[in-house]
Structure formats: C-alpha cells, structure tokens
C-alpha positions as CSV (number, residue, x, y, z in Angstrom):
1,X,3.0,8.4,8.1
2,X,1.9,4.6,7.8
3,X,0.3,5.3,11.5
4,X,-2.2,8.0,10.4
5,X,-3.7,5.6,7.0
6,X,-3.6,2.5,9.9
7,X,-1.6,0.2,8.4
8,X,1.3,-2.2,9.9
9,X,4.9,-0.4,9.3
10,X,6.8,-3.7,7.9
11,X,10.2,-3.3,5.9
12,X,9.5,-4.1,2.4
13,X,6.2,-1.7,2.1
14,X,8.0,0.5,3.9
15,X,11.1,0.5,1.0
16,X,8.4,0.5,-1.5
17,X,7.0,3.4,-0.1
18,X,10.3,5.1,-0.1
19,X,11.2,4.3,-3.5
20,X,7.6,6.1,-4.7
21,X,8.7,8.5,-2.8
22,X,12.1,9.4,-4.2
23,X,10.7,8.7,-7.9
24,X,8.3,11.7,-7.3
25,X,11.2,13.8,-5.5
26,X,12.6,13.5,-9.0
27,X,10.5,14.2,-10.7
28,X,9.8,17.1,-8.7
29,X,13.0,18.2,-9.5
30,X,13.5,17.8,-13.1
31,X,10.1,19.9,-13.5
32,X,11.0,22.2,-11.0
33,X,14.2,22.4,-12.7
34,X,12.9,22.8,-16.8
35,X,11.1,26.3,-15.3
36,X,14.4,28.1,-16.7
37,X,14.3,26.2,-20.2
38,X,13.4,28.6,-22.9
39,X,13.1,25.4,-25.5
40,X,9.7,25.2,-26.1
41,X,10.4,21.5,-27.5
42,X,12.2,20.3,-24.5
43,X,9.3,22.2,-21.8
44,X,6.6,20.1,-23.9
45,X,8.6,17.0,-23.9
46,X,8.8,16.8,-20.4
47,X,4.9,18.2,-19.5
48,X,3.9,15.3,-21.7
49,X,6.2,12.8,-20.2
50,X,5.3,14.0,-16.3
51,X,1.7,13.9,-17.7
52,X,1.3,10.2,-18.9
53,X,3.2,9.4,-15.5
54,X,0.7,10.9,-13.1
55,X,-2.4,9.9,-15.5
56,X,-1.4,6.0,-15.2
57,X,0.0,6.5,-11.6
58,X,-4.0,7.8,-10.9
59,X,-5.0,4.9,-12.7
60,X,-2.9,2.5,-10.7
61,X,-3.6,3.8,-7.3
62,X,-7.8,4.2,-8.5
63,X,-7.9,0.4,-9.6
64,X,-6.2,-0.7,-6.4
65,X,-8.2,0.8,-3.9
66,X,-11.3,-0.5,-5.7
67,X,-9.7,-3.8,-5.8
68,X,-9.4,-3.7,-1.8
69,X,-5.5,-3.9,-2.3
70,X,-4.8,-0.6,-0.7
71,X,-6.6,1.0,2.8
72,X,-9.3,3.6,1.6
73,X,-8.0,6.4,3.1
74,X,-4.0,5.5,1.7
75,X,-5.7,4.5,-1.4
76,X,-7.6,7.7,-2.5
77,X,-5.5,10.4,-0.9
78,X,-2.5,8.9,-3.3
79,X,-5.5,9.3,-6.4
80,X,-5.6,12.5,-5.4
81,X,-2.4,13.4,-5.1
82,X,-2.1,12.1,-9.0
83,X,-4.8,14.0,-9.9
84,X,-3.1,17.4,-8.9
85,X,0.3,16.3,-10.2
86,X,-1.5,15.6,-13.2
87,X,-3.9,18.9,-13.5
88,X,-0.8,21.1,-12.8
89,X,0.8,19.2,-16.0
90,X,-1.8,19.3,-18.3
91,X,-2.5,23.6,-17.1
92,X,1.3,24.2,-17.9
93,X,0.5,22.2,-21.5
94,X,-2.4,24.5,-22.4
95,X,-2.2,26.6,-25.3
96,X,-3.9,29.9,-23.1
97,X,-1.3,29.2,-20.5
98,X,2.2,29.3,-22.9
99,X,3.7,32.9,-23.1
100,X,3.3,34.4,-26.8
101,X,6.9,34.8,-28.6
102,X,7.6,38.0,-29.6
C-alpha cells in the first residue's frame, strides 16, 4: 500500500502503520460489536468515545499534511478516512436517528 502514496517501505513506519491499523480494526470491532446493545447509556458511551477519537485523529492527520510531515496524497486520504469514521459516529448520535422506546 506504501507503493501506491510513493513512499519508501522501511520497518519502523511500516510497524507504525500496522499498529494504526489494528487500533482502527478494534475499534471496528467494538462498534461493530455494540449494534446488539439495547443500553442506551452504554451505545452513547461508546459513539462519544469513537467520536472524540476520529475528530482528533482528523485533526492529527490535517495538521500533518499541512506541516509537510506526511505525502499529500497519504496525508489527506487518512483525513478523509477520519472524517467518515467520524460522520458515521456523530449520525448514529443524532437524536432523529435513535429508535423511539415504546
């Protein structure tokens, strides 16, 4: 995948990179998983937590590809990625989307 953004496949990005990449495996999981909760407490714990981790991982990745430590093309396509991460979190938090108890 380091081929297609252009840059060098060396070890320790390359752990780096797999270490973002099993953070967001889990917590792919765990929200994947929370689907089946019927505690509205719990479900709104976790949106707001998976939330405030996408909105500063978008920061992150924003502020360094405008700081010229990340590629352009690696740079923005991770914002990105963040930003739909964090717009599925904050649909799933709004009040019009939560089913009405009966």
């Amino acid at each position: 995948m380091a081929t297609l953004y252009g840059t060098p496949i060396e070890p320790h990005p390359l752990m780096l990179a797999r270490f973002f990449g099993s953070g967001l495996l889990s917590l792919s999981v765990m929200g994947w998983q929370a689907r089946h909760m019927h505690d509205e407490t719990a479900i709104h714990a976790i949106l707001i937590g998976l939330a405030a981790g996408f909105a500063v991982g978008a920061l992150l990745s924003a502020w360094s590809t405008l700081s010229g430590l990340h590629l352009a093309a690696i740079g923005w396509s991770t914002f990105v990625l963040y930003l739909l991460l964090l717009s599925g979190a904050l649909y799933c938090l709004a009040p019009s989307h939560r089913a009405v108890a009966a």
